[in-house]
N, C-alpha and C positions, 0 to 999 in steps of 0.2 A: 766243703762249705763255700759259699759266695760271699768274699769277703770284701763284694766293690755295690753291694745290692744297698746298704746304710745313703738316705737320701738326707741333707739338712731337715729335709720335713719330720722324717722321722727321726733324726740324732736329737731334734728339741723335746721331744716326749721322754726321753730319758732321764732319770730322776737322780744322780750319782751325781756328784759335786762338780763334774766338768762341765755337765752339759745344765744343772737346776741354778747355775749362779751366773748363767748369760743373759743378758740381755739380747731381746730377740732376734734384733740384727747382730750380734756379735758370734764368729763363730769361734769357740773355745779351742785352743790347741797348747793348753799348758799343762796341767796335772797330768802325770804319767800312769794314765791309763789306756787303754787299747781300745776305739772303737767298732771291735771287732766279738762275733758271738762267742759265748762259754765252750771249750770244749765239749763235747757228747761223753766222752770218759768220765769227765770231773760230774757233770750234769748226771750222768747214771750213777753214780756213787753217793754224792750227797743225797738222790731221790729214795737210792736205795737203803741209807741211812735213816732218814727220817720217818719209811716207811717199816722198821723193821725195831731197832730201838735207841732212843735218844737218853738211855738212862748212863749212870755213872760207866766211862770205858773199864776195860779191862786191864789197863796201862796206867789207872791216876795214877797211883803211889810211885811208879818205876820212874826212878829219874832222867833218865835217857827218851823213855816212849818207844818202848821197840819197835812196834810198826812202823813207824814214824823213820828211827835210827835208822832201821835197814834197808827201807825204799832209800832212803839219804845214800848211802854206803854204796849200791848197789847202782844209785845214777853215776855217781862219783867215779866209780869203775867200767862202769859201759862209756861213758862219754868221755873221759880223761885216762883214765888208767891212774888214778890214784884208788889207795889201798884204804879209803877213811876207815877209822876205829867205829863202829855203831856207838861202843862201849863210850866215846867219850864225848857225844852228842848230845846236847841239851835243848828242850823247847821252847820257843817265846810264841809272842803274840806276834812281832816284825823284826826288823832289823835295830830299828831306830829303840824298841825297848832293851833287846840284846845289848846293845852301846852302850846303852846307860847302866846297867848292870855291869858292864864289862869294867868300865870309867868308873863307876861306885866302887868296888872291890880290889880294883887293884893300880889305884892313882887316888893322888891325894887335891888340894885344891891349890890352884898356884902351879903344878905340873904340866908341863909344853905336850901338846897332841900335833905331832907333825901330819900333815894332810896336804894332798893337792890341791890346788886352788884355782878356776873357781871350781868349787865343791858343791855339794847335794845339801840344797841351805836347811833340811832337821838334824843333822852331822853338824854343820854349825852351832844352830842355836844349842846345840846338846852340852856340845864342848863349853860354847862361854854360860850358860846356865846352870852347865854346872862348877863354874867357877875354873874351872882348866884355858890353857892359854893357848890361841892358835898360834901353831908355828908353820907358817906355809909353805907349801912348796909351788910354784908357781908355775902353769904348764903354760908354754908359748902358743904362738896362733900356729905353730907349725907341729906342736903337739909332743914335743922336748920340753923337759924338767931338767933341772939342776938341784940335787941334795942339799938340803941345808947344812952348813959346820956343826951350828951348834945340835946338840943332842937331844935327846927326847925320849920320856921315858916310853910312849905308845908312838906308832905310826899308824895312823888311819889311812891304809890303802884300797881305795874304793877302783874295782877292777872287773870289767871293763867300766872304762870313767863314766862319771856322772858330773858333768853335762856336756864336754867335750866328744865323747863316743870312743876315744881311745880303746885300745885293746893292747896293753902293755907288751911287751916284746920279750922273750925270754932274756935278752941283756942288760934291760931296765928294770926288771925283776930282780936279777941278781944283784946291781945294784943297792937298790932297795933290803936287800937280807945285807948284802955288806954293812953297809950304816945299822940295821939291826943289832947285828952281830959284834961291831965296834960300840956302840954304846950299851947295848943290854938290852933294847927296847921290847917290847911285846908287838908284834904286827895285827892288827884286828883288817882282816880282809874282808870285805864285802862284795863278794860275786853274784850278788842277786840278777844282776842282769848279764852273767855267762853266758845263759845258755841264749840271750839273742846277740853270737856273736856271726859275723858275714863271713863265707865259702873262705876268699884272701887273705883272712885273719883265723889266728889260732889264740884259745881262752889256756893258758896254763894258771892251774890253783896254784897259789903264792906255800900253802901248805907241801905242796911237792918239793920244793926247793929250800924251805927252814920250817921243819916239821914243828922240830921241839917250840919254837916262838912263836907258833903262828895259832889265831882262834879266827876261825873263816864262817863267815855269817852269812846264808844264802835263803829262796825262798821260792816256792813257784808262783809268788806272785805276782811277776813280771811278766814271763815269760809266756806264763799262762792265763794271765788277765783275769785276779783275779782278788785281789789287793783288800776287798770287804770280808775276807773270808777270815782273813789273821791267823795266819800258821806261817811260822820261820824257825831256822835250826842254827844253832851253833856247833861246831864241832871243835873239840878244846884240845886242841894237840899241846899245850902248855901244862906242863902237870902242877906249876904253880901255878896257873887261873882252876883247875882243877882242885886243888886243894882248896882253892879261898871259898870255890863256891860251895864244898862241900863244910864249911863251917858255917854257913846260915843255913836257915829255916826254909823247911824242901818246898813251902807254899809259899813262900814272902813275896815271888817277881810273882808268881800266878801262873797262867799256863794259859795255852792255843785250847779252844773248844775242839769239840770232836766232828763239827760240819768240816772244820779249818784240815783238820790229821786227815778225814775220808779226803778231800779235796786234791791235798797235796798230793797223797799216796797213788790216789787215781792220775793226777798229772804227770807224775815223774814216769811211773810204770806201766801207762796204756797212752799217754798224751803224746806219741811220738809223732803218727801220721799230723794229727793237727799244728802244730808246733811247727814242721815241714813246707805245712803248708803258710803260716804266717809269715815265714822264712823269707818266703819266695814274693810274698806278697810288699813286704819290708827293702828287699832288696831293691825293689823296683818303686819303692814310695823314694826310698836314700837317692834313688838314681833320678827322678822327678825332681826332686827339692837341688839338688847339684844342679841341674839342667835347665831348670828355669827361673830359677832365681834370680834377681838384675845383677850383673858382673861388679856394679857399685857396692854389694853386701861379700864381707868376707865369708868364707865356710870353706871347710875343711871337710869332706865327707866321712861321713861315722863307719869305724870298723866293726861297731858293735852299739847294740842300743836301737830305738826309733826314738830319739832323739838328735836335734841338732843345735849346734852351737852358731848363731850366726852373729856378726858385727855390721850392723847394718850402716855405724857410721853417724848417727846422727843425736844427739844430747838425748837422752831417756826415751832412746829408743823403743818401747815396750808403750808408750805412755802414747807416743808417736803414730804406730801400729795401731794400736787398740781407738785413736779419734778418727784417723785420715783414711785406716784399712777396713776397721769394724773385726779386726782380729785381735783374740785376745792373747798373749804371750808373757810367761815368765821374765821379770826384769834380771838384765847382766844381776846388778847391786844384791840383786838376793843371794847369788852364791858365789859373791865377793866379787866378784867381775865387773868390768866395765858399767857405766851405762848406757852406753853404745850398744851393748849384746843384747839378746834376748836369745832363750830356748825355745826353739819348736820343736812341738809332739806331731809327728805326720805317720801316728799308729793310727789312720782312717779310711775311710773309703776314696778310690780314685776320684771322683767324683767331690768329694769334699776336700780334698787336697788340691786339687786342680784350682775347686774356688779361692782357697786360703792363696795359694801363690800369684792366682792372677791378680788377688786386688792387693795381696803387698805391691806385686808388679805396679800396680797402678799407682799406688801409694807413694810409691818412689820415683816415679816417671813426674807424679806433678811435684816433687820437691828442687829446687832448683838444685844446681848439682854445688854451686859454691856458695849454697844455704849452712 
């Protein structure tokens, strides 16, 4: 696929929330999506689906969703060499409803959720909305954490990070189970963004290293771009979050459509070449955004993610960008950070990325420097 052919002219006809809420000199580079086309796998599946029958699946009533379970199991084992249970995989709509279900069942209100910080701001508002207390863990600009003493009944380990781009290290991992393991905590992993992790960096599931503790939340729709579809899996290696959720009501959270189950299915198990190819296109957007960026914006280059974490330096910064540049960016403050930061999405065409970094360029060249 041509994945540098997307011109501004044609990224504004796009109707999806990145690109239908800019303004028309603004180019959008916040919401993590990909402005890149649908897989052909995914796209042959869903057509195939639609054309054949959209009536009740074959899998309502099974709690797991076998199909679902075992395309799951099955990436799990090609790409990691983890052994996942099918048996003990449940279906959502996202990640972010999983959490809440997770948080509802087995945490009370007033309960510490230890997480990294800055974090993935609907991981936030989940936490204090639903009345649970963030306990952070604060990752530095050099992309080191220090454990917190105090305890925590949940660790929300969001891995590879979100907004940082981090790719956890197997020593920070074990970590991480240590403190687990010394308080009792339940780990809720979120690897949605694994599988965009770079050649130099390795993704280990948090699940391989503290089986019994860990419920790992992943989706293809990151990787696959494909996030309007709403299919995500939990896989409940805890046999008490197991138990809780098997004493409510098998319809209560709801469940993923069957456009969402064809979608995934076809990503995980035919979505390989394309993926490959995002890969490569990704690597060399990360290596763009390092390389011409003004040396005055801090960044630390992402091991994993097309996103970046940058410190540009200057009071709301985002706020900065979006008058002086005509770029739109996530503020630090949204997920807990700076206002200094801003995330940028550089999942786009070269061509549209080249623009975004020249007129930051610019943007920062007319700021005085001891403004």
């Amino acid at each position: 696929m041509d994945f540098d052919s997307l011109t501004l002219d044609a990224a504004r006809t796009r109707d999806g929330i990145k690109w239908a809420h800019a303004a028309p000199d603004v180019i959008p580079a916040w919401v993590a999506d990909m402005d890149f086309p649908t897989p052909d796998a995914v796209v042959d599946a869903v057509t195939r689906r639609l054309k054949t029958d959209l009536g009740y699946p074959a899998w309502l009533d099974i709690p797991n969703c076998p199909p679902l379970a075992e395309a799951f199991a099955e990436r799990m084992e090609t790409r990691y060499g983890w052994h996942a249970d099918p048996g003990h995989v449940r279906p959502y709509t996202d990640v972010n409803q999983a959490l809440q279900v997770l948080l509802d069942v087995m945490t009370s209100p007033g309960d510490a959720v230890a997480t990294h910080v800055p974090a993935y701001d609907p991981f936030l508002t989940t936490i204090t909305g639903m009345g649970r207390r963030l306990l952070p863990i604060p990752v530095a600009a050099d992309g080191t954490f220090q454990l917190p003493a105090e305890p925590a009944p949940v660790v929300l380990l969001v891995n590879p990070h979100n907004p940082s781009g981090r790719c956890f290290t197997r020593a920070e991992l074990e970590a991480v189970a240590g403190y687990a393991e010394r308080h009792g905590s339940l780990v809720i992993a979120d690897e949605i963004h694994a599988e965009l992790t770079y050649a130099h960096a390795r993704h280990i599931p948090f699940a391989t290293i503290l089986p019994g503790r860990t419920v790992t939340l992943t989706s293809a729709s990151k990787a696959f771009n494909m996030g309007g579809l709403r299919c995500a899996v939990a896989h409940l290696g805890s046999k008490a979050v197991r138990d809780a959720l098997g004493g409510r009501p098998p319809h209560v959270y709801g469940a993923p459509g069957v456009l969402g189950v064809e979608a995934t299915i076809a990503a995980w198990r035919d979505g390989g070449p394309w993926l490959e190819e995002v890969l490569t296109v990704l690597d060399r957007n990360r290596r763009m955004v390092a390389g011409r960026l003004p040396s005055r914006i801090g960044h630390r280059t992402p091991e994993a993610t097309y996103l970046a974490w940058l410190d540009v330096g200057v009071p709301d910064a985002a706020g900065f960008l979006l008058r002086e540049a005509r770029v739109k960016l996530n503020p630090g403050p949204m997920y807990g950070g700076a206002d200094t930061c801003v995330r940028l999405n550089f999942a786009t065409s070269a061509p549209i990325l080249e623009e975004i970094l020249t007129r930051i360029g610019a943007a920062m060249e007319r700021r005085p420097t001891a403004a």
